[in-house]
Backbone of each chain as ProteinMPNN parsed JSONL, in Angstrom:
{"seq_chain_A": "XXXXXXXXXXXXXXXXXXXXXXXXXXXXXXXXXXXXXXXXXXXXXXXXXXXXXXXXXXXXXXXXXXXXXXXXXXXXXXXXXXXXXXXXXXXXXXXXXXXXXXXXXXXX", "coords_chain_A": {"N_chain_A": [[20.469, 71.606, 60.053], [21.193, 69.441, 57.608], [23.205, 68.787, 55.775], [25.839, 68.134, 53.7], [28.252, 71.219, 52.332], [30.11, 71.88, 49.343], [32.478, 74.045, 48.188], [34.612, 75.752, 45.441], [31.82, 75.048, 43.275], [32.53, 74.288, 40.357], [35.827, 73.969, 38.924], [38.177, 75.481, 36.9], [41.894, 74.559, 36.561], [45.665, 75.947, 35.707], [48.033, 73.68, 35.141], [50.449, 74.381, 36.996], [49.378, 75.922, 39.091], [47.607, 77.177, 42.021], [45.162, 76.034, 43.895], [42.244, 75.892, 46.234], [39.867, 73.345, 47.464], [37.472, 73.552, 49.66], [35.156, 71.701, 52.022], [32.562, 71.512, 53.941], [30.39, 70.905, 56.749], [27.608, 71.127, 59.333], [26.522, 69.14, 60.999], [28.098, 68.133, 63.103], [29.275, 65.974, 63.05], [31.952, 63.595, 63.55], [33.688, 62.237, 61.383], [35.22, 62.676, 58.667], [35.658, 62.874, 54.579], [37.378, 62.9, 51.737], [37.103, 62.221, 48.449], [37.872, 60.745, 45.124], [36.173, 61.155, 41.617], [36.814, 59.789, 38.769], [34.7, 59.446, 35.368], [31.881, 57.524, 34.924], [32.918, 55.364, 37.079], [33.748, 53.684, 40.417], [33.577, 55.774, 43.602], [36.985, 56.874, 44.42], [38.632, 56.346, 47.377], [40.628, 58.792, 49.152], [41.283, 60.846, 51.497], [40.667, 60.435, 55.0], [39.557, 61.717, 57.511], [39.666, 61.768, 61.135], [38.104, 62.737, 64.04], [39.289, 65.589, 63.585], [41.595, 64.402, 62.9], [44.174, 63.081, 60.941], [43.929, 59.779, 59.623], [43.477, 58.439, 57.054], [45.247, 58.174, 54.477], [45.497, 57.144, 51.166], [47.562, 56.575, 49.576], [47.788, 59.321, 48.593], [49.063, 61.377, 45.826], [51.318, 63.748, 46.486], [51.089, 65.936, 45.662], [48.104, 66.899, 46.506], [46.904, 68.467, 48.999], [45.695, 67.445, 52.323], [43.535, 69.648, 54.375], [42.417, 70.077, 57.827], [41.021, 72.477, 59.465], [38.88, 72.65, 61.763], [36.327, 70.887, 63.296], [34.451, 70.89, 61.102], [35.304, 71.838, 59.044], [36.609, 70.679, 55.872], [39.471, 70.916, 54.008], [41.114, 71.122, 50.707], [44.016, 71.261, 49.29], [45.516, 72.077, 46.494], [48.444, 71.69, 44.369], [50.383, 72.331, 41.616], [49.125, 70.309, 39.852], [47.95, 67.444, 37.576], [46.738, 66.988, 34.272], [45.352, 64.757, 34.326], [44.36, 64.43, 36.536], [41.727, 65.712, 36.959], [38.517, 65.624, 37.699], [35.801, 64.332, 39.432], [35.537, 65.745, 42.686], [34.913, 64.681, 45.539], [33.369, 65.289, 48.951], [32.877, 63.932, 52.024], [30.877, 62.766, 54.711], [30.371, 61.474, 58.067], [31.051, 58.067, 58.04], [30.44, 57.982, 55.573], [27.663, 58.47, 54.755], [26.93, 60.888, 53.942], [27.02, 62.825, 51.226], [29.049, 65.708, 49.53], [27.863, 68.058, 46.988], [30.048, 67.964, 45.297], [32.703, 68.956, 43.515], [33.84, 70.102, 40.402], [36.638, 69.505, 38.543], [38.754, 70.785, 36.892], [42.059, 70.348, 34.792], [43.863, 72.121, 33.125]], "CA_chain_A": [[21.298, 71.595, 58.857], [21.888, 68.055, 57.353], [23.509, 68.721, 54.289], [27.488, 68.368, 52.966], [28.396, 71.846, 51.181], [31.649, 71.882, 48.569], [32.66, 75.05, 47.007], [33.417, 76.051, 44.39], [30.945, 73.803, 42.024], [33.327, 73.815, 39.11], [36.965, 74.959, 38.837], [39.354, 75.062, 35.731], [43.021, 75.676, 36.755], [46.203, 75.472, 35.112], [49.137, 72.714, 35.886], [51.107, 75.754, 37.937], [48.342, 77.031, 39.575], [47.56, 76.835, 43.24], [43.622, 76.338, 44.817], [41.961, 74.976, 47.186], [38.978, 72.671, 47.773], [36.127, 73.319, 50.811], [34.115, 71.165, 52.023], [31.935, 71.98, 55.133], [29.096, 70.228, 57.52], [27.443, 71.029, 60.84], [25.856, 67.93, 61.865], [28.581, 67.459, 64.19], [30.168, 64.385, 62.037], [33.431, 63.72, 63.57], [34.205, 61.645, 60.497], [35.537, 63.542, 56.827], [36.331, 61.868, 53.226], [37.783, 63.019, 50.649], [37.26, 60.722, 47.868], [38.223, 61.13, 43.676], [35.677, 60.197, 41.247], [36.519, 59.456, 36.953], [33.818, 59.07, 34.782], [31.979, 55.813, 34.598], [33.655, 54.662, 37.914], [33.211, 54.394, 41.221], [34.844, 57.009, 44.388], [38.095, 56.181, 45.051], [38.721, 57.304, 48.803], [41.802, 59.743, 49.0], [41.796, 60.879, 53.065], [39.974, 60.612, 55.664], [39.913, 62.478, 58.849], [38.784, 61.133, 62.12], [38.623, 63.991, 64.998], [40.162, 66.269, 63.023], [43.495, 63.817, 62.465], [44.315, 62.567, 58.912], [43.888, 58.922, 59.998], [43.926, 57.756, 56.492], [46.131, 58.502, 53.375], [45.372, 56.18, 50.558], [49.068, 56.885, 49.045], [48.092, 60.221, 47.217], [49.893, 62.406, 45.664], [51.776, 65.081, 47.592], [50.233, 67.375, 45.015], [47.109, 66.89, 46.989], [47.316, 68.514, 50.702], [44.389, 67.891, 53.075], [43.886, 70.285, 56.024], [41.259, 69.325, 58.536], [41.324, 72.953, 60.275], [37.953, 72.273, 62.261], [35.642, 69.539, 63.323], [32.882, 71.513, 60.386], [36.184, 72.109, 57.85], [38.042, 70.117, 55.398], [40.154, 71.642, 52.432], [42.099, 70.21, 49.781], [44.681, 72.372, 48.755], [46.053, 71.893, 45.183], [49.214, 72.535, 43.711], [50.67, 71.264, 40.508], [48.276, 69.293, 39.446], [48.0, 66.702, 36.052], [45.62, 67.084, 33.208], [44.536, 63.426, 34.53], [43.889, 64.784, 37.681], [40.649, 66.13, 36.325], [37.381, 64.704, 38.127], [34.827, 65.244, 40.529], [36.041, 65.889, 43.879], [33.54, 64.812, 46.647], [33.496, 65.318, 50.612], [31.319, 62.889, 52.759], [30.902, 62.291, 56.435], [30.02, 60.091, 59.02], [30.393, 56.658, 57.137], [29.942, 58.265, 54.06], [26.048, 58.539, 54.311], [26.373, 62.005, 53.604], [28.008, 62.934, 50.434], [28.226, 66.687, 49.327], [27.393, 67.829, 45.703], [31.19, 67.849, 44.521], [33.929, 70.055, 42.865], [33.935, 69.309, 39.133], [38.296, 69.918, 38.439], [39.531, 70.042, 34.944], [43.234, 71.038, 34.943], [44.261, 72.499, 31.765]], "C_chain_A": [[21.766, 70.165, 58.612], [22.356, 67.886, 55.976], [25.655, 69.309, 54.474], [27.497, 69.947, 52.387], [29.577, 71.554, 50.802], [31.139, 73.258, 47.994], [33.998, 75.185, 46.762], [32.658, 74.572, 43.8], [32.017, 73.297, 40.931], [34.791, 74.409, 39.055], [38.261, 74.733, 38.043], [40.954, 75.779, 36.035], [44.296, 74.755, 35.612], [47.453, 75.106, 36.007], [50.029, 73.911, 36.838], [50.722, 76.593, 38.99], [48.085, 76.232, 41.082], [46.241, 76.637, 43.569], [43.676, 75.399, 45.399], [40.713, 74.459, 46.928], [38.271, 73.138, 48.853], [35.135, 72.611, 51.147], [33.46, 71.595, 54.243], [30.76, 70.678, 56.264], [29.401, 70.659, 58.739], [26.555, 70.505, 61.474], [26.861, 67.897, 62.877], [29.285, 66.109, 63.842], [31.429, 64.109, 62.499], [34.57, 62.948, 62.383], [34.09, 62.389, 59.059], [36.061, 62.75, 55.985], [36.477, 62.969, 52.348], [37.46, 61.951, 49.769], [37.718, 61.643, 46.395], [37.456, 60.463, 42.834], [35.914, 60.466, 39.521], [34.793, 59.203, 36.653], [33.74, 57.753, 34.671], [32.719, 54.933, 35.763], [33.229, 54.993, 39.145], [34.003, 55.296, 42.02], [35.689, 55.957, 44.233], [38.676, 57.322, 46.087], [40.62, 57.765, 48.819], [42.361, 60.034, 50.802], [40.747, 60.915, 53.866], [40.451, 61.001, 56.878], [38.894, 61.885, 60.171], [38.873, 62.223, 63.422], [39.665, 65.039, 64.278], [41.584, 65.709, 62.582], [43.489, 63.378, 61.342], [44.452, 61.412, 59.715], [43.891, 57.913, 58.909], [44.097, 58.474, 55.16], [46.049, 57.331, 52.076], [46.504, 56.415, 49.635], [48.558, 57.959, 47.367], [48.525, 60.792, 46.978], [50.178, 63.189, 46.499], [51.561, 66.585, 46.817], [48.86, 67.855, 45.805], [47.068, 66.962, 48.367], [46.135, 68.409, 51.419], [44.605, 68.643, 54.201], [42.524, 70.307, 56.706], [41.442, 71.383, 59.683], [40.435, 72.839, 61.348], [36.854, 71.233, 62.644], [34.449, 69.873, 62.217], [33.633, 71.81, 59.633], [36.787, 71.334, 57.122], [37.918, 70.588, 54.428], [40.898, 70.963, 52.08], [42.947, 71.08, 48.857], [45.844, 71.447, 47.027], [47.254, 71.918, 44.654], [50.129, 71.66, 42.657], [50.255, 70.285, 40.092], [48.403, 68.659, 37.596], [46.935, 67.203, 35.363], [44.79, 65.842, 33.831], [44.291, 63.135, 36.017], [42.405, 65.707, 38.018], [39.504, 65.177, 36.601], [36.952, 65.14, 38.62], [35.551, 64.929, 41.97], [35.199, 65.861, 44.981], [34.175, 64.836, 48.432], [32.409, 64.643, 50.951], [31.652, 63.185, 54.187], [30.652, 61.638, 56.902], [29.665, 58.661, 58.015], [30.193, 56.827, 56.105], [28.394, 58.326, 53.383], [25.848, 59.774, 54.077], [27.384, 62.881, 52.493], [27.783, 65.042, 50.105], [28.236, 66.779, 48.136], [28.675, 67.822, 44.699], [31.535, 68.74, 43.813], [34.258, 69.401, 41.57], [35.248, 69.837, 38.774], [38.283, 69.652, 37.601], [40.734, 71.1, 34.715], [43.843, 70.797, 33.515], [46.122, 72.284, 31.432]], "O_chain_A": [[22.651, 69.693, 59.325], [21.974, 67.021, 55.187], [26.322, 70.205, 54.992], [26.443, 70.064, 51.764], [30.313, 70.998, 51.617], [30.041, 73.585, 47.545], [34.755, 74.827, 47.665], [32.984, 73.394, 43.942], [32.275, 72.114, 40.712], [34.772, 75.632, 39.187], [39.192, 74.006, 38.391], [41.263, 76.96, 35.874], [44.187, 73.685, 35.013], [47.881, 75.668, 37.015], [49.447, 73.67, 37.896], [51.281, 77.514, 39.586], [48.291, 75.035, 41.284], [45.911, 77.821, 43.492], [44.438, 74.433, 45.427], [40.175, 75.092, 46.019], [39.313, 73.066, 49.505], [34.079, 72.847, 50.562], [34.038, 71.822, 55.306], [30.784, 69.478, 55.991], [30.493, 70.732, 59.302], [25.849, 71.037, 62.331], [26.306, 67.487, 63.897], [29.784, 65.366, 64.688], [32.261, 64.458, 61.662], [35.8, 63.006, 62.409], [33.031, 62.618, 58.474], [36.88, 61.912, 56.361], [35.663, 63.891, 52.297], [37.502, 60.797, 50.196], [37.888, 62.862, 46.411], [37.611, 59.242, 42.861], [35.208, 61.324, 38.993], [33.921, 58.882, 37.461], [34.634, 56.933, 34.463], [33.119, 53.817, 35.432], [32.588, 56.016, 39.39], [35.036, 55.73, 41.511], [35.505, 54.757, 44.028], [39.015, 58.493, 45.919], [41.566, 57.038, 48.516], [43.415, 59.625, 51.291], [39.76, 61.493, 53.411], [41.569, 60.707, 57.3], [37.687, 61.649, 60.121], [40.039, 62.478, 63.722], [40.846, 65.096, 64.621], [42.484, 66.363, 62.055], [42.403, 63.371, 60.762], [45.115, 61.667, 60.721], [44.158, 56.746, 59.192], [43.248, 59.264, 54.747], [46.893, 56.461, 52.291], [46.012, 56.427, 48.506], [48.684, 57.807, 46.152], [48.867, 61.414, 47.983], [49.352, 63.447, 47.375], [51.749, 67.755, 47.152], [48.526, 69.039, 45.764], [47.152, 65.945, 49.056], [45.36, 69.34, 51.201], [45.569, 68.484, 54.95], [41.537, 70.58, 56.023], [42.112, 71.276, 60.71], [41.133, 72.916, 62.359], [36.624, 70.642, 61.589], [33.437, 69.183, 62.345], [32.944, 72.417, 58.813], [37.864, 71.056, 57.65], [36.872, 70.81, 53.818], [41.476, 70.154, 52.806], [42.531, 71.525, 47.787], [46.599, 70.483, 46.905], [46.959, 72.844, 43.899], [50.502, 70.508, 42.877], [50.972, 69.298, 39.924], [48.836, 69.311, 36.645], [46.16, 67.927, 35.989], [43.563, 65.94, 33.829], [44.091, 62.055, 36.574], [42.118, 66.232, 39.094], [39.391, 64.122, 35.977], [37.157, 66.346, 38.751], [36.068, 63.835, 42.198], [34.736, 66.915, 45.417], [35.255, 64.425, 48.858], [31.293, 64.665, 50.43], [32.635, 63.794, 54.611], [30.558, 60.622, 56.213], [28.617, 58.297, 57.481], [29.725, 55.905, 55.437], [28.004, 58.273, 52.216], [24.668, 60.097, 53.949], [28.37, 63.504, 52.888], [26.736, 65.638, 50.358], [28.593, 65.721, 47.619], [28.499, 67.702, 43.486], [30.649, 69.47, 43.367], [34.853, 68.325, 41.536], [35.075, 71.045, 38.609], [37.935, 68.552, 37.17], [40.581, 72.305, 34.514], [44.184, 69.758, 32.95], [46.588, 72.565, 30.328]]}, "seq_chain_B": "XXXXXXXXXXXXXXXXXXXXXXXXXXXXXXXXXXXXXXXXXXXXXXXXXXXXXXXXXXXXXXXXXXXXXXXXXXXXXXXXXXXXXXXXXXXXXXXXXXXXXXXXXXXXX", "coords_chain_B": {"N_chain_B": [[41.387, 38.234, 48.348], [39.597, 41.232, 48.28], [36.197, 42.36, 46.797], [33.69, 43.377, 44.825], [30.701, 42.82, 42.918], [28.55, 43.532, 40.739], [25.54, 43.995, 38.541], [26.135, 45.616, 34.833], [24.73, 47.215, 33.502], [21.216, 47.45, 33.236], [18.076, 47.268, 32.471], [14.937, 48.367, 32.392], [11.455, 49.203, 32.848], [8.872, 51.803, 32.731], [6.788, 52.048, 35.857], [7.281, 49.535, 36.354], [9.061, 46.734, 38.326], [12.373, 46.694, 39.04], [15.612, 44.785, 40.396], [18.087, 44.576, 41.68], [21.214, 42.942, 41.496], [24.027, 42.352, 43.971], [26.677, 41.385, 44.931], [29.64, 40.319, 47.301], [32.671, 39.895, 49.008], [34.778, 40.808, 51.535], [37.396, 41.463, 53.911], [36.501, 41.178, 57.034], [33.142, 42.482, 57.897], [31.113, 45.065, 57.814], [28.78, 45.766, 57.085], [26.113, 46.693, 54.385], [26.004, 49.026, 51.863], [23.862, 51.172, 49.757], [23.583, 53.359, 46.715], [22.802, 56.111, 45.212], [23.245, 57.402, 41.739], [23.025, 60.283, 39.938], [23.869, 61.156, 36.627], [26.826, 63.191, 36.441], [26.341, 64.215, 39.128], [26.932, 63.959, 42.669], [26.714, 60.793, 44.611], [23.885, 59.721, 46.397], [22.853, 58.224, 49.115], [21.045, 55.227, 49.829], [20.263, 53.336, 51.394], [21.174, 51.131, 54.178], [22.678, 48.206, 55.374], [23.027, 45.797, 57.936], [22.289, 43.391, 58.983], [20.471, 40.38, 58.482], [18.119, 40.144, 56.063], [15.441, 42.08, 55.159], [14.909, 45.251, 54.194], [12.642, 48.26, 54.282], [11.793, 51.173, 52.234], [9.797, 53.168, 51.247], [9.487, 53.458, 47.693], [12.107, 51.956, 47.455], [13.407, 49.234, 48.468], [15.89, 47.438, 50.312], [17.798, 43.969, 50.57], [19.654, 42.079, 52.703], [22.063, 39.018, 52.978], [24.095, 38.124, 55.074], [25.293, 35.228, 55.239], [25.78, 34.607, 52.557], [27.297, 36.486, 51.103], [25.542, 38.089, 49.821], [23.57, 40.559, 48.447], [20.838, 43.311, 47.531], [19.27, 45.501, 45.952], [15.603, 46.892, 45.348], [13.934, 48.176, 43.5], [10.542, 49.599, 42.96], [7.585, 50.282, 41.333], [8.482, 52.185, 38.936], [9.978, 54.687, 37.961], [10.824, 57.154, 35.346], [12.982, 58.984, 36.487], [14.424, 57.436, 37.766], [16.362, 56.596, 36.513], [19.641, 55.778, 36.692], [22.966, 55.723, 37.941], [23.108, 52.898, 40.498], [25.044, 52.48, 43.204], [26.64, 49.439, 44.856], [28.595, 49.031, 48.056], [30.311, 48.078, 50.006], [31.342, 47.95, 53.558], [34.631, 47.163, 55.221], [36.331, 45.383, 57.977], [37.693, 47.376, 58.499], [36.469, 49.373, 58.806], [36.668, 50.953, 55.881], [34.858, 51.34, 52.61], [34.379, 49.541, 50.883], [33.806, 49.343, 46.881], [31.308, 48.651, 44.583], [31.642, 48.591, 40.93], [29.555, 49.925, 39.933], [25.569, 49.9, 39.124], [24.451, 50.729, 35.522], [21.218, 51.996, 34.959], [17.985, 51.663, 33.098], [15.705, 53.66, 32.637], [12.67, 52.693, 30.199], [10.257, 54.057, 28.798]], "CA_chain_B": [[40.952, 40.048, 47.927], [38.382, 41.827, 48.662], [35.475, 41.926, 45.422], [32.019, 43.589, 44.838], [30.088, 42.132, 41.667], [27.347, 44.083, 40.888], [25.732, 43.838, 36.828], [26.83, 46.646, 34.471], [23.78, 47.574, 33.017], [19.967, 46.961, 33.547], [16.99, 48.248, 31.32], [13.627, 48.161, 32.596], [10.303, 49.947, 31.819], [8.179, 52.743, 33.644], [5.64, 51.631, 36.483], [7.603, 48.092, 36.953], [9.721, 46.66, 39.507], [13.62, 46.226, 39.017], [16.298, 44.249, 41.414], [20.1, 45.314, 41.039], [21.857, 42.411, 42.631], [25.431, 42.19, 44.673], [27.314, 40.18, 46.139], [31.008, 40.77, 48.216], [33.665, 39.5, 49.106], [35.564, 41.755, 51.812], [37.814, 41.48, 55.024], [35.255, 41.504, 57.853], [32.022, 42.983, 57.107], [30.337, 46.584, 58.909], [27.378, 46.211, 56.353], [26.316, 46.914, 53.433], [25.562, 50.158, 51.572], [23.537, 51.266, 48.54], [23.892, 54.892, 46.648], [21.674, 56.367, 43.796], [24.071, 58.64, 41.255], [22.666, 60.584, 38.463], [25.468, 61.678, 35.496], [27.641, 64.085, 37.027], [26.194, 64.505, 40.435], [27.559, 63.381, 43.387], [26.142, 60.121, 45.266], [22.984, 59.837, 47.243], [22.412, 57.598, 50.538], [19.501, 54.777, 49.516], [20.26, 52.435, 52.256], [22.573, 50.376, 54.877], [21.951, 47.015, 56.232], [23.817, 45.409, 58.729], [21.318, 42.307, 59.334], [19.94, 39.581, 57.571], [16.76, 40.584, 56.125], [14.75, 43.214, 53.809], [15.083, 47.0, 54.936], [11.712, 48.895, 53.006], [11.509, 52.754, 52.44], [9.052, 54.022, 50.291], [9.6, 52.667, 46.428], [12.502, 51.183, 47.394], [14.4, 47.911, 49.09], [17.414, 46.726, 50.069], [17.954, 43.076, 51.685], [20.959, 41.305, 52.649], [22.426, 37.776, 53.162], [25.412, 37.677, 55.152], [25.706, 34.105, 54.838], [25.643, 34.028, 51.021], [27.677, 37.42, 50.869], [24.765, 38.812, 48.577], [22.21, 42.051, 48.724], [19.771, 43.075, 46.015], [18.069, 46.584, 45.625], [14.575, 46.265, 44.639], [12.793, 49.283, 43.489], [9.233, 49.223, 42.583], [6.628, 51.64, 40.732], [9.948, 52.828, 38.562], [9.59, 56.441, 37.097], [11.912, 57.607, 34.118], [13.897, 59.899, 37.07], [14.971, 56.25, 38.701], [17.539, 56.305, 35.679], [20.854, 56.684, 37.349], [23.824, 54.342, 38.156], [23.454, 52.799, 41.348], [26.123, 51.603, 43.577], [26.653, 48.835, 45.7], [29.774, 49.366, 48.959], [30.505, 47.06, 51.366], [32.242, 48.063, 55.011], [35.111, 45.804, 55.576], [36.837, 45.757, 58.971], [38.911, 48.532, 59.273], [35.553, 50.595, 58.039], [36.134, 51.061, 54.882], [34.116, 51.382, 51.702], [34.971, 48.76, 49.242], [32.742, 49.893, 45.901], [31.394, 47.926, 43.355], [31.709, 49.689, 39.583], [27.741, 50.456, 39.805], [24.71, 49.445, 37.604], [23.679, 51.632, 34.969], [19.818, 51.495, 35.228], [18.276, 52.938, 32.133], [14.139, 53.577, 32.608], [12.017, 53.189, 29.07], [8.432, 54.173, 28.826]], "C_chain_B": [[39.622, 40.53, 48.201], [37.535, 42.867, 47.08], [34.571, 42.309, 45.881], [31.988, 43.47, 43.526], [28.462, 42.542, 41.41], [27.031, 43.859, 38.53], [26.107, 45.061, 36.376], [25.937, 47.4, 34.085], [22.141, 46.755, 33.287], [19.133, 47.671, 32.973], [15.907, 47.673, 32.002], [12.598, 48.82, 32.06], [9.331, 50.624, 33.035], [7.024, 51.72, 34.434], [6.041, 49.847, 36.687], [8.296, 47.993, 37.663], [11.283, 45.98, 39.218], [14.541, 45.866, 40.31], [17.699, 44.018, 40.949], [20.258, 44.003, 42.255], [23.603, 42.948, 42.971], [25.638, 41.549, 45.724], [29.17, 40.715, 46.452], [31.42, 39.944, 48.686], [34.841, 40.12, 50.393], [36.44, 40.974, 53.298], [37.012, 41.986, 56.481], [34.059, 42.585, 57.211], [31.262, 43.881, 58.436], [29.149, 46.999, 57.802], [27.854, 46.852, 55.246], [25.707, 47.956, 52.92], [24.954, 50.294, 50.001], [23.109, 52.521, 48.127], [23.526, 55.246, 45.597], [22.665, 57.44, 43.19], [23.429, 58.952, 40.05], [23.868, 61.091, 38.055], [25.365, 62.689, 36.273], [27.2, 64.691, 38.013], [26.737, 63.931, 41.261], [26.35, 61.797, 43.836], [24.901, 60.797, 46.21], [22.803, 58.504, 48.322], [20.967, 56.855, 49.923], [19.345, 54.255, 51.025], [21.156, 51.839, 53.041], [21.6, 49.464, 55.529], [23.109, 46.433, 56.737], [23.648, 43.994, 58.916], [20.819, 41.635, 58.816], [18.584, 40.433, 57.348], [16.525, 41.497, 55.201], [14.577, 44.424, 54.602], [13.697, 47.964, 53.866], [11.86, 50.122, 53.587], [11.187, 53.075, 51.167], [9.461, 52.711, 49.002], [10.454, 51.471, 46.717], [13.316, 50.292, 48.765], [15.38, 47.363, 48.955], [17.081, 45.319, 51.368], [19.251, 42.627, 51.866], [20.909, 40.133, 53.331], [23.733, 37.686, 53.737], [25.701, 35.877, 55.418], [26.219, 33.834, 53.29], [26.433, 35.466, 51.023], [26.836, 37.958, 49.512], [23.868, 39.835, 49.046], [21.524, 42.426, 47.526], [19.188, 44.6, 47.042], [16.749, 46.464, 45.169], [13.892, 47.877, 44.83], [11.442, 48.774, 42.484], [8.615, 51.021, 42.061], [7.926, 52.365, 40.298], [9.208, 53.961, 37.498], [10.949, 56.516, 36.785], [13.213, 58.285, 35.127], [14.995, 58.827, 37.95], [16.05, 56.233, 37.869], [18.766, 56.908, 36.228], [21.872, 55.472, 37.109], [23.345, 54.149, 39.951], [24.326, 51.715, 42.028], [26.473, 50.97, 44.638], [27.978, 48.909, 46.647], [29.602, 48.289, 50.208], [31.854, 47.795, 52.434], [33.138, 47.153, 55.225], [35.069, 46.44, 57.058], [37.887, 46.869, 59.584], [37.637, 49.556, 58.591], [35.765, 51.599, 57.119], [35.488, 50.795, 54.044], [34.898, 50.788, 50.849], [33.585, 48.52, 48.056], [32.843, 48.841, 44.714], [31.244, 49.188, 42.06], [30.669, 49.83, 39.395], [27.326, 49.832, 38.709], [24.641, 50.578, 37.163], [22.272, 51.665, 34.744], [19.206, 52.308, 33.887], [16.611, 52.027, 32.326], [13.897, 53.539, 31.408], [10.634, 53.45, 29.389], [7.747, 53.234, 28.48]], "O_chain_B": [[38.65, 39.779, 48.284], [38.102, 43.781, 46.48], [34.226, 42.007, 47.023], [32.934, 43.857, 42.839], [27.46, 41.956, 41.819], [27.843, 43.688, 37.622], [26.468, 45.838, 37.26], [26.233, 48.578, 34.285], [22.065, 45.546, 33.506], [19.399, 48.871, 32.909], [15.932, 46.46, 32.21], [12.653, 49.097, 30.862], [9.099, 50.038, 34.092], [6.461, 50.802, 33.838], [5.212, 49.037, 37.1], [8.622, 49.088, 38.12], [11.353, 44.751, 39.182], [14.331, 46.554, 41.31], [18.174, 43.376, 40.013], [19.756, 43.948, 43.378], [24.221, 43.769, 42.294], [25.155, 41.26, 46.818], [29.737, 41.482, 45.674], [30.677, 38.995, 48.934], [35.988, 39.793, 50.089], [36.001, 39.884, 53.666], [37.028, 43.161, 56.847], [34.189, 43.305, 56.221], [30.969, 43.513, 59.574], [28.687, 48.128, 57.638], [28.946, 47.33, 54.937], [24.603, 48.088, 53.447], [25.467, 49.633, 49.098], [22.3, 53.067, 48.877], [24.012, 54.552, 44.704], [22.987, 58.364, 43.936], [23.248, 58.104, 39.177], [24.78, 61.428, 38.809], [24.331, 63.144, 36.764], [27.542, 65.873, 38.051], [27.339, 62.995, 40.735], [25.222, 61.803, 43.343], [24.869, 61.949, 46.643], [22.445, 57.578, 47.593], [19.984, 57.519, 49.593], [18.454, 54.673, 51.765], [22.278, 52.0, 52.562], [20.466, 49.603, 55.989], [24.16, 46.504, 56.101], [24.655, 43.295, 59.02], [20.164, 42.378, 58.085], [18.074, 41.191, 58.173], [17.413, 41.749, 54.386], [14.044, 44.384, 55.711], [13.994, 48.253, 52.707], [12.003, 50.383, 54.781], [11.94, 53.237, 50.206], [9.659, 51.513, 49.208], [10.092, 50.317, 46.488], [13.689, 50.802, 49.821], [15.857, 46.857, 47.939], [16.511, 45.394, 52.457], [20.019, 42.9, 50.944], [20.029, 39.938, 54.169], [24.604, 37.194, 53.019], [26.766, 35.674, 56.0], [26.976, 32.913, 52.984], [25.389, 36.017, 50.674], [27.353, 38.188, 48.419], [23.483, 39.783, 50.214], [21.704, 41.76, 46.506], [18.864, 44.724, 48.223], [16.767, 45.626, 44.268], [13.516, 48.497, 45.825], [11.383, 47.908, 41.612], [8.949, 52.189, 42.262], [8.486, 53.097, 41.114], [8.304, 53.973, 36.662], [11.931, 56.182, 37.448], [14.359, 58.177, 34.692], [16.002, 59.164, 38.573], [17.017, 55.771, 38.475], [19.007, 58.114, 36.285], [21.704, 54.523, 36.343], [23.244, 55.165, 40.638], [24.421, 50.53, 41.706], [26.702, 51.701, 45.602], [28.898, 48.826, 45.834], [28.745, 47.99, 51.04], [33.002, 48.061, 52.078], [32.626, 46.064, 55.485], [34.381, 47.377, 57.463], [38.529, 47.065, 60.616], [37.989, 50.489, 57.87], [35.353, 52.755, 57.217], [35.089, 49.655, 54.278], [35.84, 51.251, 50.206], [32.627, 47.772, 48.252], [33.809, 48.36, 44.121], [30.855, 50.346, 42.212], [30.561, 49.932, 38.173], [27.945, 49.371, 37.75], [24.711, 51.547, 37.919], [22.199, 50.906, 33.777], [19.71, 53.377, 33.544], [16.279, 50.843, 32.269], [14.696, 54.273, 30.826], [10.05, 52.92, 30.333], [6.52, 53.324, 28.503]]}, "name": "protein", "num_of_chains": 2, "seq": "XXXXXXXXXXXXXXXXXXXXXXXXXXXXXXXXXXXXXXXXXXXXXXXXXXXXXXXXXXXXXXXXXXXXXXXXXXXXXXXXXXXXXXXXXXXXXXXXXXXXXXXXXXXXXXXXXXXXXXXXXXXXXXXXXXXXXXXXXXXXXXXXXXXXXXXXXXXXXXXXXXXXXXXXXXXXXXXXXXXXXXXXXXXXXXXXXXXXXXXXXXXXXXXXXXXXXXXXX"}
């Protein structure tokens, strides 16, 4: 298995509304990203997890919770989110050579 | 500060050979990375070089200069599906990804 998954693919919620993010791999990667990507731009890295620890926080919102429950889990739990919080949502691993196909968010 | 300078746009033409340059700027250097994106997909993995020199796989090439903080993509035999953005990342020292704002590559026939 050498492939990132994210689910869901696409997910429209509204500013009040609670979800989560999934992202998966079982290469064995001990390294996880979060990143945030606008149109026309490139990622901009959000958290990364190193052994399961949040090891880096790029000062985001506290709307945006990561939880690392497994060395093959990270989620991104949602809540109160902006309209301009609306992008693609990617997970990578090791080094970021392995991106997965991303969570397209558009918060109404 | 830490700077990637990549062009914004590039037009070429089917069955020829295009070369995306970049060059960086960063706080120690863990190599350099290069990532193929079509509209609204995520990134793809072309390449990483660590080492002076030209890295080949298949169509395409990546080399780098860490003296001259520069690298260059070079794809060859370009088919219409090569149309993407791609984007140049440099490793500083605390291993992160510092991203240049990508080319837009746009194949014609």
């Amino acid at each position: 298995d050498t492939e990132v998954t994210q689910t869901p693919k696409h997910l429209v919620m509204g500013m009040t509304n609670k979800k989560s993010l999934k992202c998966e791999q079982h290469m064995g990667h001990r390294a996880m990203y979060w990143y945030k990507q606008k149109a026309k731009k490139p990622p901009e890295l959000m958290f990364v997890y190193s052994y399961e620890k949040l090891s880096i926080n790029e000062s985001v919102p506290s709307r945006f919770s990561p939880e690392c429950p497994n060395s093959s889990l990270l989620n991104l739990h949602l809540h109160a989110l902006q309209p301009e919080d609306s992008a693609l949502y990617l997970c990578a691993s090791e080094y970021e050579q392995y991106f997965g196909p991303g969570t397209r968010l558009t918060v109404t | 500060g830490q700077n990637i300078d990549q062009p914004t746009e590039m037009t070429a033409t089917e069955g020829a050979i295009v070369q995306i340059n970049c060059t960086y700027q960063t706080s120690g250097f863990n190599g350099l990375f290069w990532y193929q994106q079509h509209a609204g997909e995520a990134p793809t993995f072309l390449s990483y070089n660590v080492l002076d020199g030209l890295e080949e796989k298949g169509r395409f090439s990546s080399f780098l200069s860490r003296s001259k903080g520069y690298s260059y993509l070079l794809l060859k035999e370009l088919q219409m599906k090569d149309s993407a953005s791609y984007l140049c990342a440099a490793m500083d020292s605390n291993y992160q990804l510092i991203w240049g704002a990508g080319t837009k590559l746009i194949i014609k026939p």
